[in-house]
C-alpha positions in Angstrom: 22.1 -43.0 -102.6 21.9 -45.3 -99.8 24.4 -48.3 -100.1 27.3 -50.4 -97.8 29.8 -47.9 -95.6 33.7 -48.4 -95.0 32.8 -46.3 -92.1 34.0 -48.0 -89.2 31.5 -47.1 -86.9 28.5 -47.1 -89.2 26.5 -49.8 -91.5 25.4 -48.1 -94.4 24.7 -44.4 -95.4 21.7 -42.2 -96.4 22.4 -39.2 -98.5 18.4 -37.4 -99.2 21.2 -33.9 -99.7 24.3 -33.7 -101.5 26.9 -31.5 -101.9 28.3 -28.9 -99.5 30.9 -25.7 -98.7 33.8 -25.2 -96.3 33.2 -23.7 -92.8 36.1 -24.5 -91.3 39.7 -26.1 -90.9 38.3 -29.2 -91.2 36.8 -28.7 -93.9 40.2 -28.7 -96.1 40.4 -31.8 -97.9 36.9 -33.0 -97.5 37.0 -36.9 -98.8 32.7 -36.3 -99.8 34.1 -33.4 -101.9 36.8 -35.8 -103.6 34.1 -38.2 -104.2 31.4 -36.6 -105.5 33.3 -34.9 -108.1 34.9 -38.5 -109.1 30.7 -39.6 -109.3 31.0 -36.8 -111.2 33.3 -37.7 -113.8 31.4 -41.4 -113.6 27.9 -39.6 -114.3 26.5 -40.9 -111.1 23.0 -39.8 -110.7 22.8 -37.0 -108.4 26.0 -35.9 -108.7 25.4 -33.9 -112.0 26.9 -30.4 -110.3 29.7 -32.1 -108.6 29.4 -30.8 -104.9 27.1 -28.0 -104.9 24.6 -28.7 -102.8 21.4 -30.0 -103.6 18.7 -32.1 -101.8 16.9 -35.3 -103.5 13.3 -36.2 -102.8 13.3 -39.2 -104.8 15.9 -40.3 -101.8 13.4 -40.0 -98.6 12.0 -43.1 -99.4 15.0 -45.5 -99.5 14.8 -46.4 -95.8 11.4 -47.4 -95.7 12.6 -49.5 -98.3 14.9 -51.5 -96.0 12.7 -54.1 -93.2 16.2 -55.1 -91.7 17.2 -53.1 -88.5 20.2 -51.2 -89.8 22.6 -48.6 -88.8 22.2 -45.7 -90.6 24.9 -42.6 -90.9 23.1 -39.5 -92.5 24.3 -37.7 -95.4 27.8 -39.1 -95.3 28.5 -36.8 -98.4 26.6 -33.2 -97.2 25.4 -31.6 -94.2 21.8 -31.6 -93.1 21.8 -28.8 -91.4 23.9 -26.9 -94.2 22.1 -23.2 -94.3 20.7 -23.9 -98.2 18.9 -26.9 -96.7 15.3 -25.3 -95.9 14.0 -26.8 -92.7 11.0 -28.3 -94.5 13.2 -30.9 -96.0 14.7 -31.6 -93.1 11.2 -31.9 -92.1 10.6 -34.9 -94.2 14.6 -36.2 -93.4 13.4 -36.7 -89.6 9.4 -38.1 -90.8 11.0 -40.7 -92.3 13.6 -41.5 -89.1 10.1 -41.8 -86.8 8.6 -44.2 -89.4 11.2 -46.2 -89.4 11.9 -47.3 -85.5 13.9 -50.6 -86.6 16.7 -48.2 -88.0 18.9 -46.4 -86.0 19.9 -43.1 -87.6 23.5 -41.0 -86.9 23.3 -37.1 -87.6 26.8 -35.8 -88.0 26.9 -31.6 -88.4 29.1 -28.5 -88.2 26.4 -26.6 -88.2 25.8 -27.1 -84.7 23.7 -23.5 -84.1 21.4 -24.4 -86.6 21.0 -28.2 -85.5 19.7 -26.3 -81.8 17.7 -23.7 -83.4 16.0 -26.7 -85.6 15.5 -29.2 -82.3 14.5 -26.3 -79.9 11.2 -26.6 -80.2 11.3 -30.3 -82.1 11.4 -33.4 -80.6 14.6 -35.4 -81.5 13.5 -39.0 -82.3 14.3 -41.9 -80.3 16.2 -43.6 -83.1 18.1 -40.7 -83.7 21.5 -39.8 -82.7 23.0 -36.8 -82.9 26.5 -35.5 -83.4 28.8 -32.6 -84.3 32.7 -32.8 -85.7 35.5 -31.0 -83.6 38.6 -30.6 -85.4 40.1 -27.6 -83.3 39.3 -25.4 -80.1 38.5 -22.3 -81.9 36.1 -24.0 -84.2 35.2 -27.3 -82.9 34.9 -26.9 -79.2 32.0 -24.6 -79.5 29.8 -26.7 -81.2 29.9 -29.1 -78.4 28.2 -26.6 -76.2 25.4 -26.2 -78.6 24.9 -30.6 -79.1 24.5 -30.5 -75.2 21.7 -28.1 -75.6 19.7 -30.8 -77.2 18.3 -33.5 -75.8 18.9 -36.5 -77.7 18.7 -40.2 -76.8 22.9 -40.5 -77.7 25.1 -37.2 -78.5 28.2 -38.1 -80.3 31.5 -36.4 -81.2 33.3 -36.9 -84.5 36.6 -35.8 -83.7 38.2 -36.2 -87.0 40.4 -35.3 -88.6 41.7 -34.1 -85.5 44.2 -31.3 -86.2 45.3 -30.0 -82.9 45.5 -30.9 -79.0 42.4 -29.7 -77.6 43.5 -30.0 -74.1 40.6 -30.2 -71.6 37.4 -31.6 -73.0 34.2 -30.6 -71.6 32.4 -34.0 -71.8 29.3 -33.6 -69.9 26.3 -35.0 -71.7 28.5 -36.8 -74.7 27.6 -40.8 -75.1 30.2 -41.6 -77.5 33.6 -40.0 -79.1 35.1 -41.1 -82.2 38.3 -40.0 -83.2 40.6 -40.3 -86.1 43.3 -38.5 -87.9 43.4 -37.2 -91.1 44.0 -39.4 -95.1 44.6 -38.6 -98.4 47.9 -37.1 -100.1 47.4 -33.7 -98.2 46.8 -35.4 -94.5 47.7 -33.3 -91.7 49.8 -35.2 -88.9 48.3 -36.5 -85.8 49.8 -36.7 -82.6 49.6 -39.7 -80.1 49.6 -37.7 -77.2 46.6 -35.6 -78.3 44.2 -38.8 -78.9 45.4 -40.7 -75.8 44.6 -37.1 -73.4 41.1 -37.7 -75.5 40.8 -41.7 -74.2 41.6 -40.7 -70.9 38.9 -38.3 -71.0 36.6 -40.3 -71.7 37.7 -43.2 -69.3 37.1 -40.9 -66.4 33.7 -40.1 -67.9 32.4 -43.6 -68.6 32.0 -42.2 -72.2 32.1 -44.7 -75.4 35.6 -44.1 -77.4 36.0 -45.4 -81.0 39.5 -44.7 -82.3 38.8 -44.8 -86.2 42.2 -44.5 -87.9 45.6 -42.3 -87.7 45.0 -41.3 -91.1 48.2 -40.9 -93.4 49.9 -41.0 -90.4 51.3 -43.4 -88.3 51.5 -43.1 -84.7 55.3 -43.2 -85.0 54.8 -39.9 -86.9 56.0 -41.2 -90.1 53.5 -40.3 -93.1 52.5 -43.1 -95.0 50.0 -44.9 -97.8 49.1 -47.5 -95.6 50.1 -48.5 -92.1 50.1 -51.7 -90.2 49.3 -49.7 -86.9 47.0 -47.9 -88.5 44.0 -48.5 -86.0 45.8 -49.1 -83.1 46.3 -46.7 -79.7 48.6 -47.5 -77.3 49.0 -51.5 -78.5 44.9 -52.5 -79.1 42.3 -51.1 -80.9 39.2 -49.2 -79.3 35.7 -50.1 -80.5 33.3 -49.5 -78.0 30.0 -47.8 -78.8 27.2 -46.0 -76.6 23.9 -48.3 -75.6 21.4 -47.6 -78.5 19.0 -47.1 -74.8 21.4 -44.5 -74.1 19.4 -42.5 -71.3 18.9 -38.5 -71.9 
């Protein structure tokens, strides 16, 4: 359903798939997993199976629905690029982007292969940006090398929840890098040092950071509910965001 996003760096959220399965370490303790099976419990429309995937046609629409120029983050609670998603849905997921220039639309993966093998010989729209989440080196840095391979009018990186130092980023081509750490009751700690190398980074680059949240952590180290710091880096809070003329 489209509705309203708590997602810092987002307006509202489009979900034409549902559902999804674990590829990696960040896949852990996946809030959209949490979620759908508590829309679930609710008997939510669309969430009849919980969280095995499933794509909605009855969804494409709800954009063209909306005159307002809004920013839109895709399937918040799936993966488009999941492999049980055939590419003629997707198809219809990126018509709908092109009819709707007043939108702005955010495509956040971990299927990063399949994101190139889709946009190889597809144009990526100019409303369109596209992204891929790094949680580690061994599973997260790769997929930045296949996001470069695109061109896109703004490539993005969701690193969240970030998991481990990832030391030397290779940067080139990125507009914009968001980075948070891990919630929930299960929330793996976050260390100060690794997001501020990660700002630093991107400072030398010229390269939009968004610092989203430390998660259940605090930056003092000290695992908590809630935190008073808990957007806050190194005394302020980082919102910046790329230029939606972001040039290729």
């Amino acid at each position: 359903m489209a509705g309203t996003s708590k997602i810092e760096w987002t307006e509202q959220t489009w979900n034409p798939s549902t559902g999804c399965t674990k590829i990696s370490p960040g896949c852990k303790h996946c809030y959209a997993e949490v979620m759908a099976h508590r829309l679930q419990r609710m008997k939510t429309a669309g969430y009849e199976n919980g969280f095995r995937l499933a794509t909605h046609h009855n969804r494409l629409n709800q954009p063209l629905q909306r005159k307002k120029p809004t920013l839109y983050f895709v399937n918040s609670m799936s993966d488009l690029f999941h492999e049980k998603v055939p590419f003629e849905f997707i198809e219809q997921v990126i018509a709908v982007i092109e009819q709707t220039p007043q939108h702005t639309y955010q495509i956040l993966t971990k299927r990063a292969a399949r994101m190139e093998k889709f946009f190889r010989k597809r144009k990526v729209p100019h409303n369109a940006w596209l992204g891929v989440s790094v949680e580690n080196r061994k599973h997260g840095l790769p997929r930045i090398d296949s996001l470069r391979h695109i061109q896109a009018p703004v490539r993005f990186l969701s690193i969240e929840p970030l998991i481990e130092d990832l030391g030397r980023v290779n940067l080139t081509g990125m507009h914009w890098v968001i980075v948070g750490g891990e919630s929930g009751p299960n929330a793996r700690p976050m260390k100060t040092e690794w997001v501020t190398r990660i700002q630093r980074q991107c400072a030398t680059k010229k390269i939009a950071f968004f610092f989203k949240q430390w998660g259940g952590w605090g930056s003092d180290g000290i695992k908590r509910h809630k935190s008073s710091n808990g957007r806050l880096l190194n005394g302020r809070t980082w919102d910046d965001k790329p230029e939606i003329t972001a040039i290729i």
